[in-house]
C-alpha angles and dihedrals in degrees: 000000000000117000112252095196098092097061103067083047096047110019088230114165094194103069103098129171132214119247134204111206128196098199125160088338105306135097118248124184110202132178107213147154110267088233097058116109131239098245087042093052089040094050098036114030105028087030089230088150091167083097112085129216111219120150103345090217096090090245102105098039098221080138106060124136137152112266110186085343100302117097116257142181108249082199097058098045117064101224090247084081093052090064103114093018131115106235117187110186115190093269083075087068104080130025095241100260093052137040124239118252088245087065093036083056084053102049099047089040086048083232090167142058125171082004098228100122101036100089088055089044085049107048077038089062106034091056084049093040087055091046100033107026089156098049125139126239082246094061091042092056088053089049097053093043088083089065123063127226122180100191117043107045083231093250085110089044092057087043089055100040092047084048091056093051088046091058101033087064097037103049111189110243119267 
């Protein structure tokens, strides 16, 4: 690893450091500037474009991933203190052919509009849902509260997410 040391001294751009990055479970090794951000090394280095880029100030949530299963903002978090870490984006949702029950919950509840801020609702409530399955729609509403959303009035993103939490304890018979 490259010392890093020198760059606050010297200003120097050109000091990297190599990265090894647990995200959506496989290894990625990434040279990088110590100062990039986690959302900007994910979307642009590793082209996991799932993660959105909003305000890049951590208020309106459009970044939020798992890291090490607690939502996160991938803004607010330079991609040097991800190292270690397990990081799920929301391309770890689905397997690629088949969509999560999580998304499946949004799309019959039409918990999206425009669709920018679902990957970072999604990634917002699978980390609560892990932490919190029995939660209440009231505690719902107070989760997704932190993320902004500026077409649906949240109202059908509490809906999807609660139906998801309902299903998710009471599986149908096989």
């Amino acid at each position: 690893m490259t010392d890093t040391g020198n760059l606050a001294a010297t200003g120097d751009a050109t000091d990297v450091v190599l990265l090894t990055l647990d995200v959506n479970g496989e290894r990625h090794e990434v040279i990088t500037e110590p100062r990039r951000t986690l959302v900007d090394v994910l979307r642009h280095d590793l082209r996991l474009t799932g993660t959105h880029v909003g305000c890049e100030h951590g208020i309106c949530g459009a970044c939020t991933i798992l890291v090490d299963d607690r939502p996160l903002r991938a803004c607010l978090m330079f991609a040097a203190q991800a190292e270690g870490a397990r990081i799920r984006t929301v391309e770890s949702l689905s397997d690629g052919a088949e969509l999560s029950d999580l998304q499946r919950s949004f799309s019959e509840h039409h918990g999206l509009q425009c669709g920018f801020c679902t990957p970072g609702f999604l990634m917002l409530a699978e980390g609560f849902l892990a932490e919190r399955p029995e939660a209440t729609k009231d505690e719902i509403r107070e989760v997704v509260a932190s993320n902004l959303c500026r077409c649906t009035g949240y109202q059908t993103i509490v809906e999807a997410i609660d139906g998801c939490a309902v299903a998710r304890r009471c599986p149908k018979e096989s």
